[in-house]
N, C-alpha and C positions, 0 to 999 in steps of 0.2 A: 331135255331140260337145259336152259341157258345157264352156263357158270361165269366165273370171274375168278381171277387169279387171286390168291393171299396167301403171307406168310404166317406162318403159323411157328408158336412155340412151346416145346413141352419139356419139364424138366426143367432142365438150368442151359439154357444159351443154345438149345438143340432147335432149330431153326428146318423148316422146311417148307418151298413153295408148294403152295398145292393149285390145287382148281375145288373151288365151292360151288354148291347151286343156289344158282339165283331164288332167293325165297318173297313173299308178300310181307312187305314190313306187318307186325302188330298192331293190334290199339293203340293208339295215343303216339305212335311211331311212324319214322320219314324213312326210308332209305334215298341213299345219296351216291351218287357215282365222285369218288374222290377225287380230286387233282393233286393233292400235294400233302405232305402227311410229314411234322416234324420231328426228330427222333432228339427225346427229350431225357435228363436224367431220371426221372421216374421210372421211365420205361421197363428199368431195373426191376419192379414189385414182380413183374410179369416175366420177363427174359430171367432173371436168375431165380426162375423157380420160389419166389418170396411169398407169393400169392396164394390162399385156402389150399387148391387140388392143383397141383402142380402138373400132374399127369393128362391135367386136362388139357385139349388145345386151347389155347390163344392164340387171337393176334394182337398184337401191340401196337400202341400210337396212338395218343390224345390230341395232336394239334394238326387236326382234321379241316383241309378247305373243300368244299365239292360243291356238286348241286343236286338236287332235289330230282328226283327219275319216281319216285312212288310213295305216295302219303296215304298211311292205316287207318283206318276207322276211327271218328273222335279228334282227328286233328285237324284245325278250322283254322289256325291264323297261317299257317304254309302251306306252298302250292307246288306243283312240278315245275322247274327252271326256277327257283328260287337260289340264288348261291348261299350260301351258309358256309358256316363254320361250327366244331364240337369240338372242346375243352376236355379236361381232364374230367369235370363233371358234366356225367353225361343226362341230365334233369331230374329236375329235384321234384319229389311225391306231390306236393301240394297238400296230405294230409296230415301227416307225421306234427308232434307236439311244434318243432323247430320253425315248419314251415306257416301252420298258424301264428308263429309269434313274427313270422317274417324273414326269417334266419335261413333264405332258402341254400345257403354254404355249408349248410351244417346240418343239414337233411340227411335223417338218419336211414332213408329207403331209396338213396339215391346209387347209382352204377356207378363205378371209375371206368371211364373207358378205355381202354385196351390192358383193365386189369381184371374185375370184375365182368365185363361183357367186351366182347372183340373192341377192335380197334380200327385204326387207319393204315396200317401196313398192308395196304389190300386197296383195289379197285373200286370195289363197293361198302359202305359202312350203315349200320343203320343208329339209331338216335331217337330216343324221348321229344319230341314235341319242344318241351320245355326247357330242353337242354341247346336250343340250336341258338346261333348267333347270326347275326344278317350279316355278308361282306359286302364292302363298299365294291362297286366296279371298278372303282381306278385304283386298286391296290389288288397286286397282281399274287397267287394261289400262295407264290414260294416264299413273298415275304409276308402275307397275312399270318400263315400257319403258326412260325415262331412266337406270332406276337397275342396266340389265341391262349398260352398260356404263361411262356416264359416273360414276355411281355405286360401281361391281365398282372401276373405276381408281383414285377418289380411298381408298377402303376398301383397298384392299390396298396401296396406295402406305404410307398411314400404318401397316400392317400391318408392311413391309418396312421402313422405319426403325429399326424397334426401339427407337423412345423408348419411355422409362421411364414408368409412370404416374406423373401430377401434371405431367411436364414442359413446357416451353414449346414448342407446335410452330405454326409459320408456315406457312400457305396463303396463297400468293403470288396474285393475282387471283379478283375475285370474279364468277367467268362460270358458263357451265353447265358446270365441273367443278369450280372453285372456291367455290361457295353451297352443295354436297353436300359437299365436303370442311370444308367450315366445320363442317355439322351432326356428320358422320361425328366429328370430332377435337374437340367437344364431347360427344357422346356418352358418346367413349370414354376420357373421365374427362381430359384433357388439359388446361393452361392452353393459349387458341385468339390467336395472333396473325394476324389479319388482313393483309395488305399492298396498296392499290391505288393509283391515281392517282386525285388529288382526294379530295375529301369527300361526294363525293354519294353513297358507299355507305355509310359511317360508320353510319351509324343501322339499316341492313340487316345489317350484320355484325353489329353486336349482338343481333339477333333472331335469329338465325341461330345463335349461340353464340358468338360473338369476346367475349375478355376484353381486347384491345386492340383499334385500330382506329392504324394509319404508311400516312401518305398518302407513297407515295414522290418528289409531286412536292416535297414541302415539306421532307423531310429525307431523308439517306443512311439506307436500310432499315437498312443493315447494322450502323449504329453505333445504330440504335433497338434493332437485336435485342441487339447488346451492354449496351445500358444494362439492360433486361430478363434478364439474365443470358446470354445465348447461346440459340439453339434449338436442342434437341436432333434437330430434325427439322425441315426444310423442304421441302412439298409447292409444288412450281412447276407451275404451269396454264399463266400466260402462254405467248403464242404469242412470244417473244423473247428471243434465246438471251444479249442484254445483259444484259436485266432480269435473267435469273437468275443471269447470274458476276458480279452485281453483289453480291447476297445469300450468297456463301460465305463473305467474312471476320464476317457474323452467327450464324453456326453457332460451339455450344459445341463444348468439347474432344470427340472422337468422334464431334461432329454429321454428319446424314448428310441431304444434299438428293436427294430423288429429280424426277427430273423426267417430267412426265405429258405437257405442254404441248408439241406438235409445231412446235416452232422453226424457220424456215427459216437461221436464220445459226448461227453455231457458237457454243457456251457457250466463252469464251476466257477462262480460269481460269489465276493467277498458282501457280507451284509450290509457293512461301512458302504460301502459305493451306492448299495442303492438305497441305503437310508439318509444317508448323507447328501443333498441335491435333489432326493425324491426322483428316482431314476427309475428308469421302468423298461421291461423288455416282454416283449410277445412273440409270439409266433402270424406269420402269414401265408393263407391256404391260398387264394384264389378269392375269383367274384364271381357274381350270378351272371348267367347271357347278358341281361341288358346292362349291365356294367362292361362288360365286355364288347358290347355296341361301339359303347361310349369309348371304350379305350383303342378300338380298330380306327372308330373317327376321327378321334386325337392325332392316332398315330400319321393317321393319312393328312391329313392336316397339314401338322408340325413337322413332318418327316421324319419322323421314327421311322426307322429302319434297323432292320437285324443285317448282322453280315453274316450269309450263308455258304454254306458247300451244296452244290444239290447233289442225289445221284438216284439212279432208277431204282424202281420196286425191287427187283430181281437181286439188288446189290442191296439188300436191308442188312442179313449178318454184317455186312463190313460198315457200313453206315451206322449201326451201332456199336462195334468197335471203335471207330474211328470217332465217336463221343467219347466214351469212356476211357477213350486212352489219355484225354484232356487236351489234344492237340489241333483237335476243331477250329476255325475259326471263323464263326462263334457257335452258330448252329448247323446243323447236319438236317436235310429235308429232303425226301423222298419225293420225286416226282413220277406219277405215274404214266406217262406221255413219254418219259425222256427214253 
């Protein structure tokens, strides 16, 4: 029986290569021979044992590039040698109340990939039909992957603001969803307010597209974003749910914070603020594949680009370390070749 290499984890942070055997994808299902696989801060649900059955194996990794080696029964619009890519959502039912209304993000019979069903830490990965993403050929495995999710988050967050074009919009930290959001809301015709602690990113933000650069250790963010006019939008990366109710009395009148940035403490926001200007704050999950199309296109396009560390399958424990330690710079991506 042919295998393929994957890591695997059980418990919290217990890591081990193994050999799988090659199986025949499912109904409605593709397997893919992966090239490149990004190790993203979610990956947490699955690595620290946060996930249903912990005991179970996993493998971890949602920002999946590969291609296509065997399509299941029932799947008609993909073919073997097709490249793709698979997201954190790894496809949505189609039948479920959310996805009749259209909502297919929020499909409630949907996989998380490499939380709920394996992942991309591994050679081979398989995938829902309706979960895949088409990659462009001239955007090469190692910088597709980052932008399949960490990328899709900060593009549709600013999507979902609905600032105006020309308007002032803040991207709150400049990490691996904050240095794509920077690109992304200069691209897309924006004045780009940067926001981080210290000065040692100052001179990256500006490469990166920032028209400002508010060191928050040095001043109140919120009364910079005011002297600048208000933001009509503020994208929050940080993982701090302070740092960001610190930023709502910086929002223009109708400004709208979405936050991307998985906070452990609570955003604890004064009434006044958001009664006062009609202020508004949400949450931002991700988009469907063909929004994701769209944002691979973009990115190829306009030159989006993540900055990466790559390093091999076999080095994943330390590749996930070396996220979590924060000292990344920006993303961390498994290449299975290297």
């Amino acid at each position: 029986m042919p295998t393929y290499r994957a890591v695997e984890v059980t418990g919290a942070r217990r890591f081990d290569l193994v050999r799988r055997e090659l199986r025949e994808p499912s109904a409605g299902e593709v397997r893919l021979r992966v090239e490149s696989c990004g190790v993203c801060h979610s990956d947490m649900l699955a690595v620290e044992g946060l996930r249903a059955d912990p005991a179970l194996p996993r493998v971890p990794g949602h920002e999946i590039v590969g291609v296509i080696d065997a399509v299941g029964p029932g799947v008609r619009r993909w073919r073997a040698g097709d490249r793709v890519g698979v997201g954190f959502l790894n496809g949505h039912c189609g039948e479920c109340d959310q996805c009749r209304r259209g909502d297919f993000v929020n499909c409630t019979d949907q996989p998380l990939t490499g939380t709920t069903v394996d992942g991309g830490y591994a050679e081979v990965a398989y995938a829902r039909g309706s979960g895949l993403v088409r990659v462009p050929d001239g955007l090469p495995a190692v910088e597709a992957a980052p932008l399949l999710c960490a990328g899709l988050t900060t593009l549709k967050a600013l999507q979902r603001s609905g600032a105006r074009p020309g308007a002032l919009v803040a991207v709150q930290g400049i990490g691996g969803l904050g240095h794509l959001g920077l690109q992304y809301a200069a691209r897309l015709g924006f004045r780009v307010a940067a926001i981080a602690r210290g000065t040692a990113k100052e001179e990256l933000a500006g490469r990166l597209g920032a028209d400002h650069y508010i060191d928050s250790t040095a001043t109140d963010p919120a009364a910079a974003l005011r002297e600048l006019g208000g933001a009509d939008a503020i994208v929050a990366t940080a993982s701090d749910g302070a740092s960001m109710a610190a930023l709502v009395p910086g929002l223009a009148p109708r400004g709208h914070m979405v936050v991307v940035g998985a906070a452990p403490d609570p955003i604890s926001v004064g009434a006044a603020d958001l009664i006062f200007g009609t202020r508004t704050i949400s949450g931002g999950l991700t988009g469907t594949p063909v929004e994701n199309e769209d944002n691979l296109a973009f990115g190829e396009h306009h030159g989006v680009r993540p900055m990466t560390e790559v390093m091999p399958l076999e080095q994943a424990p330390e590749a996930y370390a070396r996220m979590m330690s924060g000292q990344a710079r920006f993303r961390v991506v498994l290449d299975t070749a290297a």
